[in-house]
C-alpha positions as CSV (number, residue, x, y, z in Angstrom):
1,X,-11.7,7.3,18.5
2,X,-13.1,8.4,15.1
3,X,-11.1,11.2,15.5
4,X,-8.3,10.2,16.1
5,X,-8.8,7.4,13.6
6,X,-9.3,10.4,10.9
7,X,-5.9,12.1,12.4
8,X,-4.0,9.4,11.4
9,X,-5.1,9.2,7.7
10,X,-3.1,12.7,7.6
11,X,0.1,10.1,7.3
12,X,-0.9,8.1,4.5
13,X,1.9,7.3,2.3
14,X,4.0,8.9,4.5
15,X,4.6,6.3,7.9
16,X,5.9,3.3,6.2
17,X,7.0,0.6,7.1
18,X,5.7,1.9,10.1
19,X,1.8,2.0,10.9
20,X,-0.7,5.1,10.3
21,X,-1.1,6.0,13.9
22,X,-3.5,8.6,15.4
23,X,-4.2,9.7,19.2
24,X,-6.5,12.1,20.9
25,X,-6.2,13.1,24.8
26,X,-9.6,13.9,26.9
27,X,-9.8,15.4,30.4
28,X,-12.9,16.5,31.5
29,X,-14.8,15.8,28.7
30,X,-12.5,18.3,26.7
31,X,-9.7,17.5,24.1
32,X,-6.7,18.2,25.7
33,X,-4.4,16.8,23.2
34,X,-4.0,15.6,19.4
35,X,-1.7,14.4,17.1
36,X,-1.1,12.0,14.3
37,X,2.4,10.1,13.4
38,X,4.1,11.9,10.3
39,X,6.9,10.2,8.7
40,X,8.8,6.9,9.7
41,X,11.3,7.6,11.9
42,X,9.5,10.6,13.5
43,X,8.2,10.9,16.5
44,X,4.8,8.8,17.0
45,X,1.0,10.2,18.0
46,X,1.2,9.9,21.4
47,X,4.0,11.9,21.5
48,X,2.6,14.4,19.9
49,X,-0.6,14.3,21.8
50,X,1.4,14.1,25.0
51,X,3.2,17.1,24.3
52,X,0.1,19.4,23.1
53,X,-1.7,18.1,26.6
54,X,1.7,19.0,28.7
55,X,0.2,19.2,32.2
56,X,-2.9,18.1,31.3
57,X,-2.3,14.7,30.4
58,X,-1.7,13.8,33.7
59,X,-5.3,12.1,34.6
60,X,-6.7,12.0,31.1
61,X,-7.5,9.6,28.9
62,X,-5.9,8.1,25.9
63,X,-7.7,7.3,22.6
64,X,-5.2,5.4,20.0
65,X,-5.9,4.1,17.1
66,X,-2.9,1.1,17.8
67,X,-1.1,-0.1,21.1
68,X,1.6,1.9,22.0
69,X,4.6,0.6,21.4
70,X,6.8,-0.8,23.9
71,X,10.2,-0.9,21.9
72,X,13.1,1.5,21.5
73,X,14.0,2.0,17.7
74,X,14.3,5.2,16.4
75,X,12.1,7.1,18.6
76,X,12.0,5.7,22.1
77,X,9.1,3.5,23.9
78,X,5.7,5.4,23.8
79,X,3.9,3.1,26.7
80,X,6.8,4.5,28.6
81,X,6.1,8.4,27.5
82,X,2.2,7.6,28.6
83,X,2.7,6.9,32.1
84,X,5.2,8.8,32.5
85,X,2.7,12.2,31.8
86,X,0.5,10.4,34.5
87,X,-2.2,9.2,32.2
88,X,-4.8,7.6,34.0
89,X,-6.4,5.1,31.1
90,X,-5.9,4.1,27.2
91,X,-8.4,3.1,24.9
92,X,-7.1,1.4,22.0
93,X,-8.7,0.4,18.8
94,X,-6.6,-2.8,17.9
95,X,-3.6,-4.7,19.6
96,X,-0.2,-4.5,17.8
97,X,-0.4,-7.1,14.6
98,X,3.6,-8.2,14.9
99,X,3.2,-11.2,17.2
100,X,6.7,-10.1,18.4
101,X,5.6,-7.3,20.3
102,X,1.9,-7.3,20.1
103,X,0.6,-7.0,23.8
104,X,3.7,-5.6,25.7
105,X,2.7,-1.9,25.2
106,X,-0.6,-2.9,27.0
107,X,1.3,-5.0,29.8
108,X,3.2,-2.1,30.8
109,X,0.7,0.0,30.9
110,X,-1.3,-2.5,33.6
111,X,1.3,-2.4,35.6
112,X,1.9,0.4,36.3
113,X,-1.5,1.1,36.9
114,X,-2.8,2.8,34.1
115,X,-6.7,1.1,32.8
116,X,-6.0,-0.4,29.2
117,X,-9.4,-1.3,27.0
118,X,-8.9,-2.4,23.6
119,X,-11.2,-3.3,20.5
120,X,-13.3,0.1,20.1
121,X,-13.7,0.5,16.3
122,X,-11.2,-2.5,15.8
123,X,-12.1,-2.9,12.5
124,X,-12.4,0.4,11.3
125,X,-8.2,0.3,12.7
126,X,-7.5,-2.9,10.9
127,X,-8.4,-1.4,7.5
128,X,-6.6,1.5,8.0
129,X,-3.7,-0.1,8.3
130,X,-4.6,-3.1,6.3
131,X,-0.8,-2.8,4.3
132,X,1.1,-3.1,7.9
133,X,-1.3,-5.4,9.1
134,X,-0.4,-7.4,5.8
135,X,3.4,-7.2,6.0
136,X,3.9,-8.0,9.5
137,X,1.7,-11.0,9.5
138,X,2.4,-12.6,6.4
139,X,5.9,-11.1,5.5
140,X,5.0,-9.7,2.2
141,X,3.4,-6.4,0.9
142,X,-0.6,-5.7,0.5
143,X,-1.0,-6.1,-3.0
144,X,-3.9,-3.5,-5.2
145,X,-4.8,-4.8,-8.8
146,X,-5.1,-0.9,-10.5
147,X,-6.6,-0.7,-14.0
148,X,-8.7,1.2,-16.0
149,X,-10.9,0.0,-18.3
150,X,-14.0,0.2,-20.6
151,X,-17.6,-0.4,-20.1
152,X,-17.1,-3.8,-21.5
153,X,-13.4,-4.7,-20.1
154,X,-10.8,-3.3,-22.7
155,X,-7.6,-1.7,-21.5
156,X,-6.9,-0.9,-24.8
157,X,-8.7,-1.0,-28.3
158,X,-7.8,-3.4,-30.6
159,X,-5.2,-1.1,-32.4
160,X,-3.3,-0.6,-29.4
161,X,-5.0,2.8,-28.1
162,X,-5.3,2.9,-24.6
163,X,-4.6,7.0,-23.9
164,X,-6.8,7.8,-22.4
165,X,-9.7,5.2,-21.9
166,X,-10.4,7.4,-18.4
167,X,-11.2,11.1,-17.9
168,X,-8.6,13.4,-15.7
169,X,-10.3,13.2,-12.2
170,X,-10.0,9.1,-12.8
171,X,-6.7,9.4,-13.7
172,X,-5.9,11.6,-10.7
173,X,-7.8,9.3,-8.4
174,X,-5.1,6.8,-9.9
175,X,-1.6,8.9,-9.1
176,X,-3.6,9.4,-5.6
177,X,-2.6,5.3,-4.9
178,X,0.9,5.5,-6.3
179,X,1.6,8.4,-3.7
180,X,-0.4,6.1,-1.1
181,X,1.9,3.0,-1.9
182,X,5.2,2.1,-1.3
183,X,5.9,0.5,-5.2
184,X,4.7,0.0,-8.1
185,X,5.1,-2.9,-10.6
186,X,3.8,-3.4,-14.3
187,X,5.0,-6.5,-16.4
188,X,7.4,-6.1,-19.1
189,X,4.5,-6.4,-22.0
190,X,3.3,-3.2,-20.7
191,X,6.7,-1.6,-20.2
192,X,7.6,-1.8,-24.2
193,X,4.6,-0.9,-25.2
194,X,4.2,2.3,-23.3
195,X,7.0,3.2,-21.9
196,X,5.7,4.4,-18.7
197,X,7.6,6.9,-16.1
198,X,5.4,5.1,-13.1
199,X,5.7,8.9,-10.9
200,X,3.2,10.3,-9.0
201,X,1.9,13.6,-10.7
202,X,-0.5,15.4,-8.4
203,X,-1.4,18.9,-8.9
204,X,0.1,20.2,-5.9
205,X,3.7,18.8,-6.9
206,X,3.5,16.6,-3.0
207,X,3.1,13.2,-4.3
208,X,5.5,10.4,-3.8
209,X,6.9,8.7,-5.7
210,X,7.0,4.9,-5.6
211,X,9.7,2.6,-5.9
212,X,9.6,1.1,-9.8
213,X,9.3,-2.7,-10.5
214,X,9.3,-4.3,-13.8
215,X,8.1,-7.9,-13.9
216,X,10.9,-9.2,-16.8
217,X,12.0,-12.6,-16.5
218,X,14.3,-12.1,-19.8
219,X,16.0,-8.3,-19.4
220,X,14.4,-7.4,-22.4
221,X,13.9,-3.8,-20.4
222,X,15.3,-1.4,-23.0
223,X,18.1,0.8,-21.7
224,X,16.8,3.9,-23.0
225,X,13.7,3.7,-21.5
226,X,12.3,6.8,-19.7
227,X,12.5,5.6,-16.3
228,X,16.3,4.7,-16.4
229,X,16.9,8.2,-16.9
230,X,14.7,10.4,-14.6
231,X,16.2,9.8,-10.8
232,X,12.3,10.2,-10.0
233,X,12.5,6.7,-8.3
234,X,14.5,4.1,-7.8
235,X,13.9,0.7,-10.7
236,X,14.2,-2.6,-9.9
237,X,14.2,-5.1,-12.7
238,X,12.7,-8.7,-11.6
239,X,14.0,-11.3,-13.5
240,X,15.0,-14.9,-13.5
241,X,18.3,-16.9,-13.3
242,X,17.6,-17.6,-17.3
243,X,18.2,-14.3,-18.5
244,X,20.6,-13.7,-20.8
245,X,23.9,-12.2,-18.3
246,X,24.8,-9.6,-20.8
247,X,21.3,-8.4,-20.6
248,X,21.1,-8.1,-17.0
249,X,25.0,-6.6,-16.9
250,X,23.3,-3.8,-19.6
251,X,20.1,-3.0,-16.9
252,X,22.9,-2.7,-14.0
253,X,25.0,-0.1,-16.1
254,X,21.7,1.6,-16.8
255,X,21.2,1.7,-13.2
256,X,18.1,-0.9,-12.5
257,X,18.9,-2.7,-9.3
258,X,18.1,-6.2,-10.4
259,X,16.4,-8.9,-8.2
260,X,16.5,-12.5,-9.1
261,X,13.1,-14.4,-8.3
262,X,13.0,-18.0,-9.2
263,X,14.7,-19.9,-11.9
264,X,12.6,-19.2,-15.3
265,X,10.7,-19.5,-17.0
266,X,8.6,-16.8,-15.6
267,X,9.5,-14.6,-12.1
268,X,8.3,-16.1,-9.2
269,X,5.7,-14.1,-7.4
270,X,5.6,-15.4,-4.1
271,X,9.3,-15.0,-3.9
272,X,9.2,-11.4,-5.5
273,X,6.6,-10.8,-2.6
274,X,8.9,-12.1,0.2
275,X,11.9,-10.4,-1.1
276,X,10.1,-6.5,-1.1
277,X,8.3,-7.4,2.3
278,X,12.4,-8.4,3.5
279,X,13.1,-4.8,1.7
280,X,10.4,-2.8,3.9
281,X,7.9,-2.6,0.8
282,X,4.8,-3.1,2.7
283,X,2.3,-1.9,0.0
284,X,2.3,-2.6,-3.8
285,X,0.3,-1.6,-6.6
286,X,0.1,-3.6,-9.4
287,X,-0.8,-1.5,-12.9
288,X,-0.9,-4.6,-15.3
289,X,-0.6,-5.6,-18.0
290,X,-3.5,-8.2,-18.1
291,X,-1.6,-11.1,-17.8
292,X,0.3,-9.7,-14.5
293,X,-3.2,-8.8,-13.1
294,X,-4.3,-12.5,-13.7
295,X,-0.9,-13.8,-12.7
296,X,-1.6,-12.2,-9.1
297,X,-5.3,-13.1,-9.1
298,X,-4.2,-16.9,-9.9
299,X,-1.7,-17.2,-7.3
300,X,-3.7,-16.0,-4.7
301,X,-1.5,-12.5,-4.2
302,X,-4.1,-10.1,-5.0
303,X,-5.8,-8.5,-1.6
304,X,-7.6,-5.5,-3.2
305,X,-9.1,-4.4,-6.9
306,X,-9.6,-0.9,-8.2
307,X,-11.0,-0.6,-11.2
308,X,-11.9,3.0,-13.2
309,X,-14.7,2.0,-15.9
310,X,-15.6,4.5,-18.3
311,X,-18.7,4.8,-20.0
312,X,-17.4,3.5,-23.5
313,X,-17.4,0.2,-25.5
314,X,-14.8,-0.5,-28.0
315,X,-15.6,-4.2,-28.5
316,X,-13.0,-6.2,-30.4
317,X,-11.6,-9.8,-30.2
318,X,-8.1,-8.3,-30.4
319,X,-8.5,-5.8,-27.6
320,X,-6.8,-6.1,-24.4
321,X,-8.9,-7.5,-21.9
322,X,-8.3,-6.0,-17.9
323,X,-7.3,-9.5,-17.1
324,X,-6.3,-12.0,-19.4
325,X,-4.0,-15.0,-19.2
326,X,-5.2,-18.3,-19.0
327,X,-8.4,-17.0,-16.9
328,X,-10.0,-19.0,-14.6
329,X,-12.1,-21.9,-16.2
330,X,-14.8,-22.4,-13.5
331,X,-16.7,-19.6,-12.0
332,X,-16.3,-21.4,-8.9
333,X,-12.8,-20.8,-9.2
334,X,-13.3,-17.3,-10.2
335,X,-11.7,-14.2,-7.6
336,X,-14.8,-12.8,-6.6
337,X,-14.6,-9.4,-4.2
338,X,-16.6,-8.2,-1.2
339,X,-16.9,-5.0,0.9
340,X,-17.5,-3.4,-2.8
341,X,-17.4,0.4,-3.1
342,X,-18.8,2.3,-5.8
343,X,-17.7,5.7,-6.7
344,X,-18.4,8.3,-9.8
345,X,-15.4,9.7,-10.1
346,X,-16.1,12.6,-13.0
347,X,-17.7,11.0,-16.0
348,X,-16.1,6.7,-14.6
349,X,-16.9,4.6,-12.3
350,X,-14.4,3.4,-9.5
351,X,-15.1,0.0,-8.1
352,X,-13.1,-1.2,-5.5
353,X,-13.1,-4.8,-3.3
354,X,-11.7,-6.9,-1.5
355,X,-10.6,-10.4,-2.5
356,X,-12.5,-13.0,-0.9
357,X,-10.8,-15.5,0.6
């Protein structure tokens, strides 16, 4: 199962809306089979796994990292595919999340005779695919608070300067999760001020790139900006019913698609959210500025926080804090994180967390 667990990481970025799905086929105490889902719309693991086995499936044993699916959309029913190669048992690590369809792929696997167990390394397979898990459950992407920062929590000095607070392998770490994610968003603060493309720049030239959101209630977007010109990705503008119509007609020309969310003053969030889980966005990553990030963290959006730290203090009552808005004014009220890693990445620090609920 850790195997086939580590197979499936091979589709990160890669398999949504879909799940990262991995599978590994045993006969005789001997891997028979292996494989790993790709791309949405490509054939899944099992398949894969199935077809690597050929004869040999029949009698083996399947380790999955999710229940197989028991639908026809654009690959046909793998449960189907399973007992069809005479497969004599499945172990799963989780159940499908959907409610709609979670236990079928098991049910027809018990009748027609094939031993289902499900639950090894469950949660090793929930965090995995903790964005589809997200988005079919609650109907809205998983949503990553990205910044980097200073020792002492400034995203910028008090001049402006914020290039670069983080050395390169932080800041490659960083286009790592837009490739990972399905969009990106940054608020419209952070927009004029830097003019950021929002692409994925790897080193090998692979990386994805996400779709573009710009959190701007008013269409104050300019029309020249970079990322109206590059065709790296599409660009949504999120805006209110209060901006200014000749504004938003200017964005459309420029070729933003533009999504209402709420009627002003500010964009509604938890509409935003429903509206990109409707649109198949199952993962988001949310690069600032620090009134977005606090925005999120307020509204209980936030799921997970990476922060790059470098080793540098810039002090200043005018320098922009990681978070800022209103903050919280209890610490009992305070987002606090748990299953904290801590990386060195180069000469930073990368802690990451979850947001406890």
């Amino acid at each position: 199962m850790r195997e086939a667990l580590r197979l499936a990481t091979h589709g990160r970025g890669r398999t949504s809306p879909n799940p990262m799905v991995g599978a590994v086929l045993v006969r005789d105490g001997r891997v028979v089979g292996a494989g790993w889902h790709r791309k949405a719309g490509t054939e899944h693991a099992e398949i894969h796994a199935l077809r690597m086995a050929g004869e040999l499936a029949r009698g083996a044993t399947l380790y999955v990292t999710l229940e197989p699916c028991s639908h026809t959309g654009r690959t046909g029913p793998c449960a189907r595919a399973v007992i069809e190669a005479g497969v004599r048992r499945v172990v799963a690590a989780m159940e499908d999340p959907n409610p709609i369809v979670g236990g079928r792929g098991f049910r027809i696997l018990r009748e027609a005779g094939v031993e289902v167990d499900c639950g090894l390394l469950e949660q090793e397979a929930r965090r995995l695919n903790e964005a589809f898990v997200t988005w079919v459950t609650k109907k809205r992407p998983f949503v990553t608070l990205k910044m980097a920062m200073t020792l002492d929590g400034k995203t910028a000095t008090a001049g402006g300067e914020s290039q670069w607070i983080t050395g390169e392998a932080a800041r490659l770490r960083g286009h790592g999760l837009r490739d990972e994610n399905d969009a990106i968003l940054v608020g419209i603060g952070t927009m004029i001020a830097d003019r950021p493309s929002l692409t994925t720049r790897l080193p090998d030239g692979t990386g994805k790139n996400p779709l573009r959101i710009i959190l701007d209630s008013r269409a104050r977007t300019p029309i020249d900006s970079p990322m109206l010109r590059d065709g790296a990705a599409p660009v949504w503008i999120a805006l209110t019913e209060a901006a200014p119509k000749e504004n938003v007609e200017r964005l459309r020309a420029a070729g933003a698609e533009v999504v209402f969310a709420g009627a002003g003053p500010t964009v509604d969030l938890p509409v935003l959210l429903r509206t990109l889980g409707e649109r198949n966005i199952c993962s988001l990553l949310v690069e600032g500025g620090s009134t977005v990030h606090f925005s999120f963290l307020e509204e209980g959006l936030a799921d997970k926080v990476c922060a790059f730290i470098a080793p540098m203090l810039t002090g200043g009552k005018g320098a922009t804090p990681a978070v800022g808005g209103d903050g919280f004014s209890r610490l009992a009220d305070a987002a606090r994180l748990t299953d904290i890693k801590v990386e060195t990445i180069g000469d930073d620090l990368c802690i990451s967390g979850y947001i406890k609920r």
